[in-house]
DRENNUFI-508766 format. One line per 3 residues: number of its first residue (from 1); their letters; for each residue x, y, z of C-alpha. Coordinates in steps of 0.02 Angstrom, whole numbers, plus 50000, padded with zeros to 5 digits. Layout:
<atoms>
NUM) A) X/Y/Z  ...;
</atoms>
This chain:
<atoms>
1) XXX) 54581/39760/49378  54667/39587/49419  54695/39541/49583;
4) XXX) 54885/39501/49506  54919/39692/49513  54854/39724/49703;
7) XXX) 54955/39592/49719  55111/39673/49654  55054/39827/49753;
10) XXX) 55055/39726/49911  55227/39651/49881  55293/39826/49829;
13) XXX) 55252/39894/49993  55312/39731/50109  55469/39689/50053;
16) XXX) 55509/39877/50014  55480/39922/50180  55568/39775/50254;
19) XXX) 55702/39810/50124  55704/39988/50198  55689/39969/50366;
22) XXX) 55831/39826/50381  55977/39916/50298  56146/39858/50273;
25) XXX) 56309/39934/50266  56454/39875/50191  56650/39937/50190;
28) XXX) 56752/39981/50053  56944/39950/50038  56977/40143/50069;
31) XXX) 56881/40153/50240  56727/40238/50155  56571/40144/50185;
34) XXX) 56392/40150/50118  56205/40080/50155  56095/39979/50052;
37) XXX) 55930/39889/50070  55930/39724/50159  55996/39618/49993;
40) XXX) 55884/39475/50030  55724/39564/50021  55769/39667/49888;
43) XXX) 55782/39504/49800  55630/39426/49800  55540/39570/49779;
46) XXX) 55657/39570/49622  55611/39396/49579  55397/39445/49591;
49) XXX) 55415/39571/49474  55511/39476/49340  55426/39311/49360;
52) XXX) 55245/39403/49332  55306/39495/49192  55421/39342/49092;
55) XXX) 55260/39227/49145  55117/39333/49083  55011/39267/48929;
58) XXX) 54919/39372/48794  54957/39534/48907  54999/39688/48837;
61) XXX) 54938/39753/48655  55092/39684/48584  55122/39516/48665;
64) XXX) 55076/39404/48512  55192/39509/48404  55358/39468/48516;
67) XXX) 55277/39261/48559  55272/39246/48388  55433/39352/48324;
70) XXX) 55543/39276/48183  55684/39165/48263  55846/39229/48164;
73) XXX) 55991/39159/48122  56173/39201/48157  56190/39276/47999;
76) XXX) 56029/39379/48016  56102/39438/48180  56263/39500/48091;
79) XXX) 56166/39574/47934  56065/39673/48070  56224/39712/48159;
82) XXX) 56337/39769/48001  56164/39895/47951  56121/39946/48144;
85) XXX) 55963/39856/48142  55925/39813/48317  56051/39661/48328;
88) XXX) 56047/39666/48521  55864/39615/48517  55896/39483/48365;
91) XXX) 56038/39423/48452  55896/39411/48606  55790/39316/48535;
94) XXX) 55919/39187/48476  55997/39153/48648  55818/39138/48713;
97) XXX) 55749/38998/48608  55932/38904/48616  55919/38919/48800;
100) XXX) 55729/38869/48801  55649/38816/48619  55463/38884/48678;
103) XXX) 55384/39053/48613  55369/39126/48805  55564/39102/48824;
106) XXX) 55575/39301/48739  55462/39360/48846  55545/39302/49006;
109) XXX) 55712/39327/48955  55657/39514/48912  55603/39528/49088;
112) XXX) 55737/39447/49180  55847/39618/49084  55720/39729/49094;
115) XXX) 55652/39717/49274  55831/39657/49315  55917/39805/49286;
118) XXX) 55813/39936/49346  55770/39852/49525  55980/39803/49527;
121) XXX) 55998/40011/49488  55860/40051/49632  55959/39941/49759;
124) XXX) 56119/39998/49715  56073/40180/49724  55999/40130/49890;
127) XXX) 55925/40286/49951  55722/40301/49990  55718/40119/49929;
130) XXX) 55545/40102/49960  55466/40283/49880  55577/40211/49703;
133) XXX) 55503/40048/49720  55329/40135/49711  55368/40221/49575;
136) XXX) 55439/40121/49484  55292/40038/49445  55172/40165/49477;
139) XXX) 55255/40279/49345  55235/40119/49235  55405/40066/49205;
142) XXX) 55369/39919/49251  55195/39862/49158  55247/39965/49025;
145) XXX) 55354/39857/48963  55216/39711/48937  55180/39819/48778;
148) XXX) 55344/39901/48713  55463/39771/48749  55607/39816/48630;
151) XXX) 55579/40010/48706  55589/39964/48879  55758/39833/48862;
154) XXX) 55826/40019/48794  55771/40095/48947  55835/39977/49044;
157) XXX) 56007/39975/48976  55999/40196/48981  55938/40183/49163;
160) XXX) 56085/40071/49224  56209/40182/49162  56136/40342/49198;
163) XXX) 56264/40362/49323  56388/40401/49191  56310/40574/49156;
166) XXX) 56304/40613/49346  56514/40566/49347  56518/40669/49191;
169) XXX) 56590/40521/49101  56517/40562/48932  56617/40435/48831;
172) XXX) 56555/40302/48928  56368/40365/48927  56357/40375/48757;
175) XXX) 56432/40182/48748  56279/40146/48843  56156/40256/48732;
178) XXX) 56247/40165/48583  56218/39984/48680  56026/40021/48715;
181) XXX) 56006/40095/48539  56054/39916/48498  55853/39849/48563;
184) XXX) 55774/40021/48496  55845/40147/48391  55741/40288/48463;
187) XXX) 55859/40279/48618  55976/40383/48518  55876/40535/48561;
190) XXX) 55966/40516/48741  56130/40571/48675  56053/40752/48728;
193) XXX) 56064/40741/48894  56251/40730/48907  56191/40925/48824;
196) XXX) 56088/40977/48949  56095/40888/49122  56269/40974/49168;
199) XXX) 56179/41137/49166  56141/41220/49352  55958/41226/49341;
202) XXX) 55852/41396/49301  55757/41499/49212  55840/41488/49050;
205) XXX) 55845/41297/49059  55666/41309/49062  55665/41439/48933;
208) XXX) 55776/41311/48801  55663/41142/48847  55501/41249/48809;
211) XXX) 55549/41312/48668  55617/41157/48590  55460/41058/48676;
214) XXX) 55337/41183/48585  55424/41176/48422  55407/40992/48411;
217) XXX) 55218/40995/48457  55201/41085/48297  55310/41019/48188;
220) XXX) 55283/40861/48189  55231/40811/48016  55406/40873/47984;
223) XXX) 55493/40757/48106  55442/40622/48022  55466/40661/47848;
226) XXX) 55644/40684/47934  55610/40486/48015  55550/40420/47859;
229) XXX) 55682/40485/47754  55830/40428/47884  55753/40241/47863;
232) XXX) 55711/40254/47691  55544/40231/47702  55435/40246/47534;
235) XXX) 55261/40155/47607  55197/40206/47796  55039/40076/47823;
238) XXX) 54868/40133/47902  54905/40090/48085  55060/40171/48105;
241) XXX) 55000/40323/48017  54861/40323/48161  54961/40282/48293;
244) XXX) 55109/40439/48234  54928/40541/48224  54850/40514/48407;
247) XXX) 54873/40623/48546  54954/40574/48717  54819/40599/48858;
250) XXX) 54856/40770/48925  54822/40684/49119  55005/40599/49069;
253) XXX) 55071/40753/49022  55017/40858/49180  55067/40728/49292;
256) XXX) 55240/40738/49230  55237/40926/49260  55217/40887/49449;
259) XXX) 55394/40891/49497  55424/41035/49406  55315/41127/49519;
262) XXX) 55344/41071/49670  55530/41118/49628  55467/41285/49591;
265) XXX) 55359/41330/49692  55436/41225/49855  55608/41189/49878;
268) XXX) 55746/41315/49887  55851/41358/49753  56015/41374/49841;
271) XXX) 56133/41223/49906  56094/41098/49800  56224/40960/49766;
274) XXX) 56283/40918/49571  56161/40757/49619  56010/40855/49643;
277) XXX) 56091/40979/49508  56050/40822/49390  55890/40753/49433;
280) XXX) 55802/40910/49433  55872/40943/49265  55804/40790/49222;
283) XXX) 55641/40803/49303  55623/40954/49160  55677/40871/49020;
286) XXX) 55569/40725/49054  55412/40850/49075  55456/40940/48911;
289) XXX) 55476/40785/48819  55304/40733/48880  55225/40881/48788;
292) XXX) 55338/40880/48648  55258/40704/48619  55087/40779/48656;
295) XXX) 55021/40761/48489  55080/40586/48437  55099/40460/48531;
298) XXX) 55248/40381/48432  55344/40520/48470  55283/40530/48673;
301) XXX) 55365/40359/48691  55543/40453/48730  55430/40463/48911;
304) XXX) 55483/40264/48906  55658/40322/48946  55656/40487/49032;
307) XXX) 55503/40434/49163  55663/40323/49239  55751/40484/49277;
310) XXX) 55603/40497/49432  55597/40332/49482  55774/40402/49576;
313) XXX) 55749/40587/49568  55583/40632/49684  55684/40585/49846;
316) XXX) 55806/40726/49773  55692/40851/49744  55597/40819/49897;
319) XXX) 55751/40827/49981  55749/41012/49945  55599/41045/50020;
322) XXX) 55620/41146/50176  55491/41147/50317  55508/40942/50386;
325) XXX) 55288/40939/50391  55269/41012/50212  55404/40881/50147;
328) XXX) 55315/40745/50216  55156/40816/50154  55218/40813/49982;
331) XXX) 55302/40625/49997  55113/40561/50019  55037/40698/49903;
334) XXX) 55133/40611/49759  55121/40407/49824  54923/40457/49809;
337) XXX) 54943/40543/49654  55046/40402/49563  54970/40271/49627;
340) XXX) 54787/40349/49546  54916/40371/49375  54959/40189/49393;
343) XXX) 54782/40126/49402  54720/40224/49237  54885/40188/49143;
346) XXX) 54818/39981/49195  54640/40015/49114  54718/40121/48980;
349) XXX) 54861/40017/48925  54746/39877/48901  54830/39751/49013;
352) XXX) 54704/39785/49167  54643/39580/49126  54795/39457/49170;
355) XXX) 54831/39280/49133  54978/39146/49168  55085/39055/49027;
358) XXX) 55012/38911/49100  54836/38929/49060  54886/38927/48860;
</atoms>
């Protein structure tokens, strides 16, 4: 693995824990006051992660597609706009190249948004800065998006407004589903949270996400006959056919299962604030639509959007967690556990080899 990601790793853990240790607390105009990282460090922690990621070269399975995407024009941008055809990443790609006429100006740009918003949501949620630092990248939200860039701008966009569904301020959520659907269609499928999320969390949530979960496992020749017939697809090529066909590793799946049990099995069930109520509802839907994506791997990439849900919700759930020594037990139980995830999803992403723009 490239010295680049230890790297990462290192800076992850530095300026998080200076970030973290050096708080800052600010007053509001009604009295009310609240704590957030120290700003500066938070920063240029900020800054690494975006400057790796916009200045990587040949990284990621589908680099060459996006350094070598199709410049439209403003009229393509409209066309895609009038027929809901990803306009927000056309319209991307036009500012980019006005801005800066080379082939890498995409891929920055796409990180300065992507990394941008989810470390600007971290900070501003401010709470256990450091733990959703770590995983944040070791859940792969952050490499992840060297491959999938379109999906992970739409995770980016869902994960800054997430906070709409936790305020119960639907109409606004589903602006932000709509603006993120704008990079990748398939972030439609997070209109069902505002379904499910509200829900006190129990046995018959469980119950309803397993049973939908299984059903798609099993059905999902039939999903895409749905998908092909939405887009109007007559012709599906070879390598898409393979790609809809081959399975997600199970270690992904079972690893997303791990907050599920440790909400089970270790943290009480009573007292829990509409904020907890929420991230442990979406620690379950983000572990059922891991196996409902178990046998095809174009269908597992809702994990893309729902893995952000943790990056925020393990200091929650841990939260619940009785007994001080077990809690603390548990907080290095999963660093070690995700950081052994983040390793193999390097080597099995395909991006474990890195190189700089400016070796091209």
């Amino acid at each position: 693995m490239s010295i680049v990601y230890w790297g990462v790793l290192l800076a992850v853990v530095l300026c998080g824990s200076a970030a973290e240790g050096n708080p800052k607390a600010k007053l509001c105009r009604d009295g009310s006051f609240f704590i957030r990282p120290d700003p500066g460090m938070a920063f240029i922690l900020s800054a690494i992660l975006i400057l790796i990621s916009g200045l990587r070269y040949r990284v990621g399975t589908d680099y060459m597609a996006y350094y070598s995407w199709q410049v439209p024009t403003w009229e393509n941008v409209w066309k895609n706009f009038l027929s809901f055809n990803e306009s927000g990443f056309s319209l991307l790609t036009l500012l980019s190249r006005s801005i800066w006429d080379d082939r890498q100006s995409l891929i920055l740009f796409s990180a300065v948004i992507t990394v941008g918003l989810y470390t600007w949501t971290i900070y501003r949620e401010g709470q256990a800065y450091l733990l959703s630092m770590l995983l944040y990248l070791f859940l792969g939200q952050w490499q992840g998006s060297f491959n999938a860039i379109r999906q992970y701008l739409a995770g980016a966009v869902l994960f800054a407004g997430y906070h709409f569904i936790l305020k119960k301020d639907y109409g606004k959520y589903i602006l932000i589903v709509v603006l993120a659907s704008l990079f990748h269609k398939m972030a439609l499928v997070m209109i069902v949270p505002c379904f499910l999320f509200w829900r006190k969390p129990d046995i018959t949530q469980l119950v309803i996400l397993a049973a939908g979960s299984i059903v798609l496992v099993f059905s999902t020749d039939t999903v895409f006959r749905i998908i092909d017939t939405m887009k109007g697809k007559t012709t599906i090529f070879a390598d898409e056919i393979a790609y809809r066909s081959n399975s997600v590793s199970l270690f992904r799946i079972l690893v997303g299962f791990v907050p599920v049990l440790i909400y089970i099995f270790f943290c009480r069930k009573d007292r829990h604030t509409e904020k907890q109520d929420f991230f442990i509802n979406a620690a379950f839907f983000n572990a059922f639509a891991l196996l409902a994506g178990w046998k095809s791997a174009y269908l597992g990439r809702i994990g893309m959007y729902t893995n952000g849900f943790l990056v925020l919700g393990y200091h929650q759930i841990l939260q619940l967690i009785r007994d001080d020594k077990a809690r603390i037990i548990t907080y290095y139980f999963v660093v070690v556990l995700y950081l052994l995830f983040w390793l193999y999803s390097i080597q099995a992403g395909g991006i474990s080899a890195f190189q700089w723009v400016f070796s091209r």
